[in-house]
C-alpha positions in Angstrom: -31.3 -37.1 19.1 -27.8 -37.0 20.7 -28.3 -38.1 24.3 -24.9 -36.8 25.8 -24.2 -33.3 23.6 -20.6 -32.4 24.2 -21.7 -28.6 23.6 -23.0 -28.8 27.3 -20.7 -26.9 30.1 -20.9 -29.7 32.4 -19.4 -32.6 29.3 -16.8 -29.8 28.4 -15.0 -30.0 31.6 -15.2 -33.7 31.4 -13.4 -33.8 28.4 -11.1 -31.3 28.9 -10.3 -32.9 32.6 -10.5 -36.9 31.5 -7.4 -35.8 28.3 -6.0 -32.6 29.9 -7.0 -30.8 27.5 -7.4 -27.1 28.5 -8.0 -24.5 25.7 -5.1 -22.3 24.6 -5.4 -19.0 23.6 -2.7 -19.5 21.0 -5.3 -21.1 19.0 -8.1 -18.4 19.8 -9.9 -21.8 21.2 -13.7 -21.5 22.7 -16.1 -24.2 22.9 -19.5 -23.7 22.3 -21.7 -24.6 25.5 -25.0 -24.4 24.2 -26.4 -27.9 22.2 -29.4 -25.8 20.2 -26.8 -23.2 19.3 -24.5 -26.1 17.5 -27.9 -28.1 16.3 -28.6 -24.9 14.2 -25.7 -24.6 13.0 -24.6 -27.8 11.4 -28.6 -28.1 10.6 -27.8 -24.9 8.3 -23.9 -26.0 7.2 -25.4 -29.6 6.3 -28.2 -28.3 4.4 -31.3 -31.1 2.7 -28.6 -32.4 -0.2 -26.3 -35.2 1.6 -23.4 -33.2 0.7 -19.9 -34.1 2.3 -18.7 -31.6 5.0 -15.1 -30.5 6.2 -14.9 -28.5 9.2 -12.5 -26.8 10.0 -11.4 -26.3 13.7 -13.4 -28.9 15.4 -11.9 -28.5 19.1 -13.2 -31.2 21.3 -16.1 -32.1 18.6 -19.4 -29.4 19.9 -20.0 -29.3 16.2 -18.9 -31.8 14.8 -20.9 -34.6 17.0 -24.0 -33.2 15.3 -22.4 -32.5 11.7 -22.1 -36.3 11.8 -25.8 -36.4 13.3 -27.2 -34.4 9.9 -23.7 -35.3 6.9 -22.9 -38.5 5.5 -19.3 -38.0 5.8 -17.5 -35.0 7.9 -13.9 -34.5 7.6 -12.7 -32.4 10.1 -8.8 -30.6 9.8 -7.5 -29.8 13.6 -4.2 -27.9 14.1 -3.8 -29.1 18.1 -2.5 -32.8 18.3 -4.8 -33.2 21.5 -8.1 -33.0 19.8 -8.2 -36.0 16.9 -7.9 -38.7 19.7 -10.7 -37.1 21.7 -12.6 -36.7 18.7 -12.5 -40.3 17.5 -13.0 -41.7 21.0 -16.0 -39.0 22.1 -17.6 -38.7 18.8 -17.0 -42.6 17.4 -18.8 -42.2 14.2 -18.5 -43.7 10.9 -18.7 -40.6 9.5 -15.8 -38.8 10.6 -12.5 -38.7 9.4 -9.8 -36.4 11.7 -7.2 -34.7 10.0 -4.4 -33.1 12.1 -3.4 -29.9 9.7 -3.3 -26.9 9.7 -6.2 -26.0 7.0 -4.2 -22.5 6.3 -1.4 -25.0 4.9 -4.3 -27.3 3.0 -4.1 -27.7 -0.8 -7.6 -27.2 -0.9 -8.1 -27.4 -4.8 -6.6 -30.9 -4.3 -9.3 -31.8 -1.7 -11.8 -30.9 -4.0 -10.6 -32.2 -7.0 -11.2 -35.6 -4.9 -14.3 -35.4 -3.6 -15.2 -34.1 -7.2 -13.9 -37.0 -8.8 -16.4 -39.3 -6.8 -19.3 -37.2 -7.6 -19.6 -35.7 -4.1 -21.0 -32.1 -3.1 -18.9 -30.4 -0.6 -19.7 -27.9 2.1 -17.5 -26.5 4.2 -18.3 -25.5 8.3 -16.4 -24.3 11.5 -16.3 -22.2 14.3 -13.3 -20.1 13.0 -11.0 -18.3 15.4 -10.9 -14.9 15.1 -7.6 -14.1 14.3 -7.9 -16.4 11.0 -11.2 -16.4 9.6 -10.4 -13.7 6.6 -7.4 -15.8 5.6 -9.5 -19.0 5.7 -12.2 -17.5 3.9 -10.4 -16.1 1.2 -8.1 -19.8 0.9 -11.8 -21.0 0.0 -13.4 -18.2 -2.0 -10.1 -18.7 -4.2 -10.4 -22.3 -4.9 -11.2 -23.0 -8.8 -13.2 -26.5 -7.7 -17.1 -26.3 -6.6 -17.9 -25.6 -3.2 -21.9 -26.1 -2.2 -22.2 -23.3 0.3 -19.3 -22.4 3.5 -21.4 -22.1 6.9 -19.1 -19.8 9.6 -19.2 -18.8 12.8 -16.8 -15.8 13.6 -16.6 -12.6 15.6 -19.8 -10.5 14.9 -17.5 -7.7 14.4 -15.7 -9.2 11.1 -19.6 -10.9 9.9 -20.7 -7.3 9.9 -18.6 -6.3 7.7 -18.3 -8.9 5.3 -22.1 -8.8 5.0 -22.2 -4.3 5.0 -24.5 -2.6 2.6 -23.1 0.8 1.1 -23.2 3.8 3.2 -22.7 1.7 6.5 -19.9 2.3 8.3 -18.9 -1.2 7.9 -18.8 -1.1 4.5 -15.2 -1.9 3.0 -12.8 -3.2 0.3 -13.7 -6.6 1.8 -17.4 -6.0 1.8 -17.2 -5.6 -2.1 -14.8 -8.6 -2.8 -17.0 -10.9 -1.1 -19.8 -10.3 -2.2 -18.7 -9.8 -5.8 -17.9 -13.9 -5.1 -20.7 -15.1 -3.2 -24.7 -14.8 -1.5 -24.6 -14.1 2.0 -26.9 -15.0 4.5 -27.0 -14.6 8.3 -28.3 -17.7 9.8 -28.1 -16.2 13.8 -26.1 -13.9 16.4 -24.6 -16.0 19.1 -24.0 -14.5 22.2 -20.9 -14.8 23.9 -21.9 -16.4 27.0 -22.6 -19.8 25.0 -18.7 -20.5 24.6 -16.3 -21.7 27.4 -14.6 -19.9 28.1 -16.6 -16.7 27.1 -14.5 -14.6 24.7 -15.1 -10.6 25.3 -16.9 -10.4 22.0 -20.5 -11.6 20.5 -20.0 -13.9 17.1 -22.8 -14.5 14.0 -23.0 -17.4 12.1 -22.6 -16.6 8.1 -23.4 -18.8 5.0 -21.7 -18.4 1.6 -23.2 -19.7 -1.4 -21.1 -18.8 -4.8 -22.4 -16.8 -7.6 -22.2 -19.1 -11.2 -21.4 -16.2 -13.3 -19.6 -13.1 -12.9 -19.2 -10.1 -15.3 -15.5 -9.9 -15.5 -13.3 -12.6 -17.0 -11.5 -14.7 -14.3 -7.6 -13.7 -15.6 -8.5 -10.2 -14.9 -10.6 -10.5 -11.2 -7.1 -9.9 -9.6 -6.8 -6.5 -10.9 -10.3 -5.8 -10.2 -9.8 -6.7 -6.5 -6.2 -4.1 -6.3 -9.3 -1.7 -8.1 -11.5 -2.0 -5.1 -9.2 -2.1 -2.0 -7.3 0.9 -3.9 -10.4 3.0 -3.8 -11.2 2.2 0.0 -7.1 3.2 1.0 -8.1 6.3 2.8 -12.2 6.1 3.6 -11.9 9.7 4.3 -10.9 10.6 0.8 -13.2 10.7 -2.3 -13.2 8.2 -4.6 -11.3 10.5 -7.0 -8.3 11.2 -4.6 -8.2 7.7 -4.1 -7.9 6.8 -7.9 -5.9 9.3 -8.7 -3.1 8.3 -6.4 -3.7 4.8 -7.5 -3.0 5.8 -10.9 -1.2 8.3 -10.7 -2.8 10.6 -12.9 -5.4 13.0 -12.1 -6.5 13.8 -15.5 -7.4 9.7 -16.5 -8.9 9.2 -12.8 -11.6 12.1 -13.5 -12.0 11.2 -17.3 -12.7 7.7 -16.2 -15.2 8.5 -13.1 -17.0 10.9 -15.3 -17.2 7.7 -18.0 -18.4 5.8 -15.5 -21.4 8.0 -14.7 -19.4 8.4 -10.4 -19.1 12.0 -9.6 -15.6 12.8 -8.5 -16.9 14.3 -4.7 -17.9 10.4 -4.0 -17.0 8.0 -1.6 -15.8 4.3 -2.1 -18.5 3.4 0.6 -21.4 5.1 -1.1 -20.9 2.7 -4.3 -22.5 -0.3 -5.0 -21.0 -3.0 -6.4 -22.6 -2.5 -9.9 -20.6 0.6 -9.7 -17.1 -0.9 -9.2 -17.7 -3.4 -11.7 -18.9 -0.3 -14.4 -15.6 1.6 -13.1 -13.3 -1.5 -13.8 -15.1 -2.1 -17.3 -14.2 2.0 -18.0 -10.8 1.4 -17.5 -10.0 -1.7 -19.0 -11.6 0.1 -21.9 -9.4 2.8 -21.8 -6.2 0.8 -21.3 
């Protein structure tokens, strides 16, 4: 039981007044003011296994004091130089290590390789600022070492679409990718009045766990991916118009849909992902 939670209005102010540390835009900074909101949260990112956990973006430490509460270890990577000495003085756990880098600048197989190399799980959490959390996603959906699961806050907006079904309107190129990589779960919507200050949109929590096997090879999962975003270019388009101008030949586009068992009026966003991964099979086939 944490007796003084620093995800509490009132111990925000504190913090920010006792090291001058107001948030910044620049750094799409909110702190979460809410301690059951964060309890969840790190209850979910540090799961029942004693894995290690790296955060990423731990502000003034809402998440990370109970991350430490719930992981045996937490390495947290902060880009503002303000926050590690409020972190180590605030928080003053054994478990936490403070890194100040930029995570987007991280070698992130090396990280892993390490943690591999003592036999430790890894799990990665944060409350990621908007303007990032694709390309900090992606930077771990890439890495070729084992991560245990990636638990997320981020606008509710992006969450929607990462976890669309076909035929929603949020349904994309980056719907398909990720979940071609990984499970996704929804753990809770957070409303925006929990964070300080309150940011004009509502956020969801999202965990990643990774699939073990995938039907393409790995070499060729690149040219899958250039597949899928290829077919969502215009959304308005079929899926025939789209492949078509993608490989620029009408003639092999409809030979290959009709191989594929698509018909040429459909739309990217009507297709499951069985279906992209039949249409990529077709054409490698073909080639």
């Amino acid at each position: 039981m944490i007796e003084q939670p620093i995800a509490t209005k009132k111990r925000t102010r504190e913090i920010q007044e006792k090291y001058q540390a107001q948030t910044k835009k620049s750094f799409g900074q909110n702190f979460i003011v809410e301690p059951g909101v964060v309890d969840k949260i790190a209850k979910a990112a540090c799961g029942n296994e004693g894995a290690s956990v790296i955060e990423i973006g731990p502000g003034i430490g809402a998440l990370t004091q109970y991350l430490c509460e719930y992981a045996p270890e937490v390495v947290a990577y902060e880009i503002d130089p303000r926050f590690p000495p409020i972190l180590e003085k605030e928080i003053d756990s054994d478990h936490l290590k403070v890194i100040l880098q930029d995570f987007l600048e991280t070698d992130v197989d090396k990280v892993l390789e390490d943690f591999e190399k003592q036999n430790k799980k890894v799990r990665f959490a944060g409350n990621l600022p908007y303007y990032i959390t694709t390309p900090i996603l992606f930077k771990l959906f890439e890495a070729t070492h084992p991560v245990d699961a990636i638990t997320v806050m981020m606008q509710k907006e992006v969450a929607d679409r990462f976890a669309a079904r076909p035929s929603s309107k949020e349904y994309n190129a980056l719907s398909v990718i990720t979940q071609y990589r990984t499970d996704i779960k929804k753990i809770m919507d957070v409303n925006r009045n929990v964070f300080w200050p309150s940011p004009n949109v509502g956020s969801s929590v999202l965990q990643f766990t990774f699939k073990n096997d995938h039907p393409i090879p790995v070499e060729q999962e690149k040219e899958f991916f250039e597949l899928v975003k290829a077919c969502f270019t215009q959304r308005r388009k079929t899926i025939y118009n789209n492949l078509q101008e993608y490989m620029k030949d009408k003639e092999a586009a409809s030979a290959i849909l009709e191989k594929a068992g698509i018909p040429l009026n459909t739309r990217a966003q009507q297709l499951e992902l069985s279906d992209f991964i039949r249409l990529f099979e077709v054409m490698k086939d073909e080639d």
